[in-house]
C-alpha positions as a Markdown table, in Angstrom:
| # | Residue | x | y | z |
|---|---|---|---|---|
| 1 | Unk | 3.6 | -21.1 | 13.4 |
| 2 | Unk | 2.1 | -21.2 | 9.6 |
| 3 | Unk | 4.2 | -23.9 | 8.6 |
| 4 | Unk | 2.7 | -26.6 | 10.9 |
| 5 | Unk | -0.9 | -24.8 | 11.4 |
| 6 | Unk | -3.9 | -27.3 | 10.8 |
| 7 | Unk | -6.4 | -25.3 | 11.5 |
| 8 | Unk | -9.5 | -25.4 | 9.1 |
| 9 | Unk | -9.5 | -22.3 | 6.4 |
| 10 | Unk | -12.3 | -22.2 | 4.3 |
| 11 | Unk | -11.6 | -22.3 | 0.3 |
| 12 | Unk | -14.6 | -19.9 | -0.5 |
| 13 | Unk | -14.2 | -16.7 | 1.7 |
| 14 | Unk | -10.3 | -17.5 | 3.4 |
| 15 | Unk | -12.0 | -17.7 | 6.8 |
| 16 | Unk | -9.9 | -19.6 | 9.4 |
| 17 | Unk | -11.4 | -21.1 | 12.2 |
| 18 | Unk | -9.5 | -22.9 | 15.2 |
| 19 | Unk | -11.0 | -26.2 | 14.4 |
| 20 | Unk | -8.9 | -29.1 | 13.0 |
| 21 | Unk | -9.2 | -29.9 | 9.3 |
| 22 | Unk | -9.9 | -33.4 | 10.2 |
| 23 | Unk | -12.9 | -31.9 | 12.1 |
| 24 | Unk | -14.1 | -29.6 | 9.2 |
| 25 | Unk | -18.2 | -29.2 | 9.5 |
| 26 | Unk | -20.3 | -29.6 | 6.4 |
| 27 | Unk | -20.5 | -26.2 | 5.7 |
| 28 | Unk | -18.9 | -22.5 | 6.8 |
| 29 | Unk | -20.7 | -20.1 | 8.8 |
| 30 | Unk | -19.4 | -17.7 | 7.4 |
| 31 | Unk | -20.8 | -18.5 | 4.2 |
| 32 | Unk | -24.1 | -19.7 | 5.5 |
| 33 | Unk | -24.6 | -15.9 | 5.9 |
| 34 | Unk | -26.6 | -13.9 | 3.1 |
| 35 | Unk | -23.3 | -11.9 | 2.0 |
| 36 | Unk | -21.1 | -14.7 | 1.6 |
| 37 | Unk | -22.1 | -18.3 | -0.7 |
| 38 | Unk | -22.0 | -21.9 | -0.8 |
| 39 | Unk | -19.8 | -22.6 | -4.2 |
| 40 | Unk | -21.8 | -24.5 | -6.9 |
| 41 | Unk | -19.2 | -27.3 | -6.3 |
| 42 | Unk | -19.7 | -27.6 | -2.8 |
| 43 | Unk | -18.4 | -26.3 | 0.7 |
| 44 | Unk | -14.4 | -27.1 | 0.6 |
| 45 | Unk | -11.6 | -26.8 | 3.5 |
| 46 | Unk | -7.7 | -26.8 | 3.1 |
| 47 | Unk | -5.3 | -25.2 | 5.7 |
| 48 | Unk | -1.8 | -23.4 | 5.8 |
| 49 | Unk | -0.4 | -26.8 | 6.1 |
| 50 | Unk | -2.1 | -28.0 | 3.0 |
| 51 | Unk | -1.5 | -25.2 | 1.2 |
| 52 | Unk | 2.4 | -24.8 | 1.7 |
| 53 | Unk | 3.7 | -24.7 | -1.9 |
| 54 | Unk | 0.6 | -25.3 | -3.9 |
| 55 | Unk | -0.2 | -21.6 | -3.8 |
| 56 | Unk | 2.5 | -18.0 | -3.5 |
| 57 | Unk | 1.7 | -14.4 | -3.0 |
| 58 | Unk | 2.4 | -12.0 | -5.4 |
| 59 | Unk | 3.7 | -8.6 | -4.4 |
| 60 | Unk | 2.6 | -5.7 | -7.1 |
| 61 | Unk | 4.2 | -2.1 | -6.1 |
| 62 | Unk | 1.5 | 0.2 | -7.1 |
| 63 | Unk | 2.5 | 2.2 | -10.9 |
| 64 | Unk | 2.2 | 5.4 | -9.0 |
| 65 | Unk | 2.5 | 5.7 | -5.3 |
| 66 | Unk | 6.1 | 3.1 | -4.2 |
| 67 | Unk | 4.3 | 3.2 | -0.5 |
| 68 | Unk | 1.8 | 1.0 | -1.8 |
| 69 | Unk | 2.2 | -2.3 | -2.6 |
| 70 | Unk | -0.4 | -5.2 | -3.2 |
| 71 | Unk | -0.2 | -8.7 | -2.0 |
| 72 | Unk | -2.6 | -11.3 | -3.5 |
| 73 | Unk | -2.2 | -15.4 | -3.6 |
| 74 | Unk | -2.3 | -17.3 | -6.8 |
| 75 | Unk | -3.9 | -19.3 | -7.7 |
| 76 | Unk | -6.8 | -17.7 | -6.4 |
| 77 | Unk | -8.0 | -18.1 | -2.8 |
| 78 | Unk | -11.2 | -17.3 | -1.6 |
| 79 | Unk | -12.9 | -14.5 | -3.6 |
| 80 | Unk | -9.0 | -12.9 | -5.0 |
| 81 | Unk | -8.7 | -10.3 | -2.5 |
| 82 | Unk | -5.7 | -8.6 | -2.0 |
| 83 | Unk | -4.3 | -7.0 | 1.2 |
| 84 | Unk | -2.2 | -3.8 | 0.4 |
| 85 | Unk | 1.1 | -3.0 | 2.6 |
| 86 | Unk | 0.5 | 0.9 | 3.1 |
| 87 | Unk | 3.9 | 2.3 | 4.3 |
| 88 | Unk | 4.0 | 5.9 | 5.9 |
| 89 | Unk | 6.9 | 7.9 | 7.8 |
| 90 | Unk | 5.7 | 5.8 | 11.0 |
| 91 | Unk | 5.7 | 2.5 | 10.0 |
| 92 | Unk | 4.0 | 0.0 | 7.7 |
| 93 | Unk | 0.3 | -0.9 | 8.0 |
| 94 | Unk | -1.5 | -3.7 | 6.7 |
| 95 | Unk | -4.6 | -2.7 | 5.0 |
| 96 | Unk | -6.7 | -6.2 | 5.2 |
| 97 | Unk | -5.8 | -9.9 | 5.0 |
| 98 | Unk | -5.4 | -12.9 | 3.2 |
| 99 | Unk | -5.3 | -16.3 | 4.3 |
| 100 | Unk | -2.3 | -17.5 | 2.8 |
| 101 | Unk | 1.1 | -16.9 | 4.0 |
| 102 | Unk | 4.9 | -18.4 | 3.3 |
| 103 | Unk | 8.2 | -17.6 | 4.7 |
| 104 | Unk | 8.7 | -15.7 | 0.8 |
| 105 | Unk | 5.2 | -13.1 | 2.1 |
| 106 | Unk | 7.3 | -12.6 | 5.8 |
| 107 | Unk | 10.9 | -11.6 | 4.7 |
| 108 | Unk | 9.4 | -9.7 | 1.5 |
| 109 | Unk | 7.2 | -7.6 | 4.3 |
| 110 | Unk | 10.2 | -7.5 | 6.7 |
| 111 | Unk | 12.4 | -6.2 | 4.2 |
| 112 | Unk | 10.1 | -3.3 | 3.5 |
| 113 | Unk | 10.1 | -2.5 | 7.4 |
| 114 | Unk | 7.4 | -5.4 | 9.1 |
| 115 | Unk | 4.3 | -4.1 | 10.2 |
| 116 | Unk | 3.5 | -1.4 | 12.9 |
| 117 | Unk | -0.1 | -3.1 | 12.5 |
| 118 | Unk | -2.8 | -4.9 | 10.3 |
| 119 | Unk | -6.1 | -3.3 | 10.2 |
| 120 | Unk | -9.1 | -4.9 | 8.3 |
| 121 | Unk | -12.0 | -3.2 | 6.6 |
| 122 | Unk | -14.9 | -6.2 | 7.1 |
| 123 | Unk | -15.0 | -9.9 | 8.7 |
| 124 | Unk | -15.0 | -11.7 | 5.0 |
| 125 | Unk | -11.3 | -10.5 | 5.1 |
| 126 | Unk | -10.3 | -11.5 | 8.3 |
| 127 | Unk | -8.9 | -14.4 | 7.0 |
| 128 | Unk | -5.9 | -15.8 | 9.1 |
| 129 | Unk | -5.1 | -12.4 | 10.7 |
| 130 | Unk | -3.9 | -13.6 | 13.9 |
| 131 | Unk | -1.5 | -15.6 | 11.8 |
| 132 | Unk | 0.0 | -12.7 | 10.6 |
| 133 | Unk | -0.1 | -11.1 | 14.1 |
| 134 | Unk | 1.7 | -13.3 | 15.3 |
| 135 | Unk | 4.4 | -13.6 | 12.5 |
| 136 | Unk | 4.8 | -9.4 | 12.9 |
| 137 | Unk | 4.5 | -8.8 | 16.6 |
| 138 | Unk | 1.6 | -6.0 | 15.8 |
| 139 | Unk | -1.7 | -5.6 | 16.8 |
| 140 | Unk | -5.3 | -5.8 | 15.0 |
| 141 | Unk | -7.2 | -3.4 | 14.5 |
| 142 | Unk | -11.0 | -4.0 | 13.7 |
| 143 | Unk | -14.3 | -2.8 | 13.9 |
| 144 | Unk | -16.0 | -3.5 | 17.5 |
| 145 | Unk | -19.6 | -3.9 | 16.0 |
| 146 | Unk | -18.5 | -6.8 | 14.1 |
| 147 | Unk | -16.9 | -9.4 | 16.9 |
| 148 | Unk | -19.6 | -11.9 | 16.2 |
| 149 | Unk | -18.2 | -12.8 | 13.0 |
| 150 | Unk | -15.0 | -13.9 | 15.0 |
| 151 | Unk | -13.7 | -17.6 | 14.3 |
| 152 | Unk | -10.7 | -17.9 | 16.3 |
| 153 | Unk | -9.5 | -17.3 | 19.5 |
| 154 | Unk | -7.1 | -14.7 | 20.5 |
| 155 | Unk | -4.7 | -16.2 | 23.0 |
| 156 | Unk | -2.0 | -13.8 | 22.4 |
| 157 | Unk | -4.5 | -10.4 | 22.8 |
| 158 | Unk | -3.4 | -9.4 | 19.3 |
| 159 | Unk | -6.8 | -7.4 | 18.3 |
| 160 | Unk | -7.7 | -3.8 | 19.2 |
| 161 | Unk | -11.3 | -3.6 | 18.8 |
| 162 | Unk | -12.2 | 0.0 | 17.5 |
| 163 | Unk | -15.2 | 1.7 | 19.0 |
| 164 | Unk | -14.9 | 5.1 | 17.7 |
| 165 | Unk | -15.8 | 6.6 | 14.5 |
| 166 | Unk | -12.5 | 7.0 | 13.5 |
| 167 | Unk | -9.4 | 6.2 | 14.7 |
| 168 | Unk | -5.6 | 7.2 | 14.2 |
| 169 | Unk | -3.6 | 3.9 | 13.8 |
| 170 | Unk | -0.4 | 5.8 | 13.0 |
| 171 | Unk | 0.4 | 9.6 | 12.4 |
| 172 | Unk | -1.9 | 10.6 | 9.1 |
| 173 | Unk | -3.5 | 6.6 | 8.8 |
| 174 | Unk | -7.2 | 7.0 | 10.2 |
| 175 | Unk | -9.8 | 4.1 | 10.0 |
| 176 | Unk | -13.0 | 5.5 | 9.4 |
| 177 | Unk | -16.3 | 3.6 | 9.7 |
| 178 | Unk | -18.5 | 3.5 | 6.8 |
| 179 | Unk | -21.1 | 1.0 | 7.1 |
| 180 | Unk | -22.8 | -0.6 | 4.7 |
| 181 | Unk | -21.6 | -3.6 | 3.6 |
| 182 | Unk | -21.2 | -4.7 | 7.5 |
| 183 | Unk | -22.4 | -2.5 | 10.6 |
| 184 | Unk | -18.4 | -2.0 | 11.3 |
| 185 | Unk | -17.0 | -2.0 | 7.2 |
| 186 | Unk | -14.3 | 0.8 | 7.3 |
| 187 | Unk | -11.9 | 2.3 | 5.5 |
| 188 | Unk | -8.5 | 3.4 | 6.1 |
| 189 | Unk | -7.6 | 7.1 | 4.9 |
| 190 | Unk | -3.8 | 8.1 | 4.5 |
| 191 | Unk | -2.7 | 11.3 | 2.9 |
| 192 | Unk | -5.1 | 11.6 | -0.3 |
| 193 | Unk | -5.6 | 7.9 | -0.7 |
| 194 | Unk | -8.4 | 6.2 | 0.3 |
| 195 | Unk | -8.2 | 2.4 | 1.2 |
| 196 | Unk | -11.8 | 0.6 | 0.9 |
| 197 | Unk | -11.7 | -3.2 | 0.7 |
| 198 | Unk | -14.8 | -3.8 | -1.0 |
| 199 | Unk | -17.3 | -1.1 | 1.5 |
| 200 | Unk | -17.0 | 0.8 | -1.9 |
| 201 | Unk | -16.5 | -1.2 | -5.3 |
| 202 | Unk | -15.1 | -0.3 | -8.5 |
| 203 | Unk | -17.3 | -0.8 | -11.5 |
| 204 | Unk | -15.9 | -1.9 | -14.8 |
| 205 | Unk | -16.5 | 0.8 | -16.6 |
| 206 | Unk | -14.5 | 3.1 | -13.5 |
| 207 | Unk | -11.6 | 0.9 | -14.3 |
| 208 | Unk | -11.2 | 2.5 | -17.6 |
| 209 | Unk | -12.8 | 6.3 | -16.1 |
| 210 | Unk | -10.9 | 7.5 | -19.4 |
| 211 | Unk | -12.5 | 6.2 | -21.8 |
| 212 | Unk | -16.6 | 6.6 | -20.9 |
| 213 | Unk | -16.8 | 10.9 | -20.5 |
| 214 | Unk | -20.7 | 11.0 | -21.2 |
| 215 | Unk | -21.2 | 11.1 | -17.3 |
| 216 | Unk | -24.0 | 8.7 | -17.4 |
| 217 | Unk | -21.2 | 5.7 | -16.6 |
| 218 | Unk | -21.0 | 4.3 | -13.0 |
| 219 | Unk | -17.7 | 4.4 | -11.2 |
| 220 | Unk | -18.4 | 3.4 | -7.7 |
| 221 | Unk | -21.0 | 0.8 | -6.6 |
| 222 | Unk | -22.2 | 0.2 | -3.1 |
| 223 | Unk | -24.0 | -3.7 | -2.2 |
| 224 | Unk | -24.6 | -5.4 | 1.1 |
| 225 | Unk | -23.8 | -8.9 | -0.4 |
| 226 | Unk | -20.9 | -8.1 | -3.4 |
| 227 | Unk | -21.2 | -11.8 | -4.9 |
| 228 | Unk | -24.8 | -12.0 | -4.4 |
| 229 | Unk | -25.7 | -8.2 | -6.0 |
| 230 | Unk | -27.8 | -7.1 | -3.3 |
| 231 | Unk | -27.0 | -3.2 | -3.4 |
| 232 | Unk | -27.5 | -0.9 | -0.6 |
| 233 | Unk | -29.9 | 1.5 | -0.7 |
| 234 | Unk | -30.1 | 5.4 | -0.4 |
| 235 | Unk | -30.3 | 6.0 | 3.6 |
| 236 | Unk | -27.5 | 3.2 | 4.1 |
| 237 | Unk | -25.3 | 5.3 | 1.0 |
| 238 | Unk | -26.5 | 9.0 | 2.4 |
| 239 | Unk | -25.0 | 7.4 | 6.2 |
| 240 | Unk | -21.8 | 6.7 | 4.3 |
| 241 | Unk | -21.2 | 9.9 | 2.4 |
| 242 | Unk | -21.8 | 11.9 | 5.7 |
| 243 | Unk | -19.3 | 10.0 | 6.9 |
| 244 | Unk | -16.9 | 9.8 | 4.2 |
| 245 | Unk | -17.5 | 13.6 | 3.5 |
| 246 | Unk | -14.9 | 15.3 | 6.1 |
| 247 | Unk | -11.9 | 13.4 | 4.1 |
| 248 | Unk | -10.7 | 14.6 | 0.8 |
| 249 | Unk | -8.8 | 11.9 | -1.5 |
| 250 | Unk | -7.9 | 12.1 | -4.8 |
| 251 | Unk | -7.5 | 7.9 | -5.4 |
| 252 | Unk | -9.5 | 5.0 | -4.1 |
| 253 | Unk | -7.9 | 1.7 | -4.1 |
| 254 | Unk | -10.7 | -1.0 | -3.7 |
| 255 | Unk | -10.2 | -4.8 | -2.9 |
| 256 | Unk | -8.8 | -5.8 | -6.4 |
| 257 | Unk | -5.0 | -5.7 | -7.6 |
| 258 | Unk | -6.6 | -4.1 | -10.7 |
| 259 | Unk | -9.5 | -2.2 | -8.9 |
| 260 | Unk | -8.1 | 1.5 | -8.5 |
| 261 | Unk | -9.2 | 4.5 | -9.7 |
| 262 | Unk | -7.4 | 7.7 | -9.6 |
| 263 | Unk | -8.7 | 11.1 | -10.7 |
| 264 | Unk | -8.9 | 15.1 | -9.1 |
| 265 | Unk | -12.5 | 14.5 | -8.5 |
| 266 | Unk | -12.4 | 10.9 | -7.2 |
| 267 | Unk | -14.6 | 12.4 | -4.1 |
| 268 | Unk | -16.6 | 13.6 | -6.6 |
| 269 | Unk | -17.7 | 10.5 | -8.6 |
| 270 | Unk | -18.3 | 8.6 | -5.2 |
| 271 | Unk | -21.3 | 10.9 | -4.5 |
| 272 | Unk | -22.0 | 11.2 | -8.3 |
| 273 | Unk | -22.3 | 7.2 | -8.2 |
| 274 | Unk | -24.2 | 7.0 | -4.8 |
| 275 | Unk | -26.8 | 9.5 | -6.6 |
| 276 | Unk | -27.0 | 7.9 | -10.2 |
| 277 | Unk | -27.2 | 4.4 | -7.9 |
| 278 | Unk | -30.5 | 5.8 | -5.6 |
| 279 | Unk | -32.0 | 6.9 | -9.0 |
| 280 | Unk | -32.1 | 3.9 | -10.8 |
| 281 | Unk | -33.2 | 2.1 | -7.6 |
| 282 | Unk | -36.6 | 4.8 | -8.3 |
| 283 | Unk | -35.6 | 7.0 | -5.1 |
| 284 | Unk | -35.7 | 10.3 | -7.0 |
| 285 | Unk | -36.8 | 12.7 | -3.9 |
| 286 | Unk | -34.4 | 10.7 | -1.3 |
| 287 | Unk | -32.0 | 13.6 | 0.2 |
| 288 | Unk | -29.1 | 12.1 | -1.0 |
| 289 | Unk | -29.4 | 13.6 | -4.2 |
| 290 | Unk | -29.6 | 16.5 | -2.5 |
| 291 | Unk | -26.1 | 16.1 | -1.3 |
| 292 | Unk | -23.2 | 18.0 | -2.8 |
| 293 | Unk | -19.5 | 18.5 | -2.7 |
| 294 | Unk | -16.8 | 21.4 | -4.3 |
């Protein structure tokens, strides 16, 4: 299917629509939209077709957990997401998507056990998830409030559109809505590992939590648009932490190869950062700094 797909994927955010590439519009919708962009150089299209041996996924086995493996394209494709195979004792799930995939990505995933399912935290990573579907024989799972930002048709009823808070896709994998970012952004929780595409970010200095001990450092940071650096606020932060509260994890893998951060009280420094981020934004009687967690 990949290998002779024409279909129209856009070079910015790895959106595929069902269009033809002969028949690309002037610009994406998906990047029309306030938490996406237009590149300085211009709206551009390619498609699986086109991009057969111009680009190849890397796979990264994470230093510390073997269940965890990243897959990212080089060179870069749309923003330089990754999607992150997440095995457990029932089968392998696909924590979001990429757009580009080869007959290397399929036999390295099948080799590891194919996937039970793909699940995807947003619609800027939906990418060409059907593709992948359809390559696996598993089903989508995504966020119900977010099926306007759907660009293909699903002929072979591949998606499972989640309506619940949270949602078991196997034994110990939960989804969890979050908001934010999107109405629907969500997270995937399994064992004490937290999977956030980028409904929570990593700041740079929480890359190297080891080296900045004054506690005045961010760690986590929390935007509506991530390339455009519109952050959320305190109600939209204080609605994620009550619903992020009820699950304990001790790492946080956001939607970078190199964006983890690992730590006893990684819990800990989310709510620390959703404080320290309502203060600076002047919110200094909001009751998410009344919030606490042991």
């Amino acid at each position: 299917m990949f290998a002779n797909d024409d279909r129209m994927i856009c070079v910015s955010c790895g959106t595929q629509f069902d269009t033809p590439l002969a028949q690309a519009p002037k610009l994406c919708r998906m990047c029309m939209e306030p938490r996406q962009f237009i590149p300085p150089a211009g709206q551009q299209w390619t498609s699986l077709v086109e991009m057969q041996g111009k680009y190849k996924n890397r796979f990264e086995q994470d230093k510390e957990n073997p269940h965890v493996w990243s897959i990212f394209s080089r060179p870069q494709m749309a923003i330089g997401q990754r999607a992150i195979l997440v095995g457990t004792p029932a089968g392998n799930i696909l924590w979001d998507c990429i757009s580009y995939i080869d007959q290397e990505t399929i036999d390295f995933i099948k080799s590891r056990g194919g996937l039970k399912a793909i699940a995807i935290s947003h619609p800027h990573f939906y990418a060409s998830h059907l593709v992948w579907a359809h390559e696996f024989d598993c089903p989508v799972y995504l966020a119900s409030e977010d099926q306007e930002w759907l660009n293909s048709e699903d002929v072979e009823h591949r998606r499972i559109f989640v309506d619940a808070q949270e949602y078991e896709i196997l034994p110990g994998a939960n989804m969890v809505k979050l908001g934010g970012h999107f109405t629907g952004s969500s997270i995937l929780h399994c064992h004490d590992t937290i999977f956030t595409g980028d409904t929570i970010g990593i700041s740079l200095s929480g890359l190297n939590f080891d080296s900045h001990t004054d506690g005045e450092h961010q760690t986590f940071f929390f935007h509506y648009a991530f390339p455009n650096f519109v952050p959320l606020g305190p109600n939209a932060m204080l609605s994620m932490w009550e619903r992020l509260e009820p699950w304990n994890f001790t790492t946080l893998h956001s939607l970078f190869f190199v964006t983890t951060v690992r730590h006893p009280d990684c819990k800990g420094l989310v709510l620390e950062s959703m404080q320290r981020q309502a203060r600076f934004m002047e919110h200094t009687e909001h009751a998410l700094l009344q919030e606490t967690w042991k």
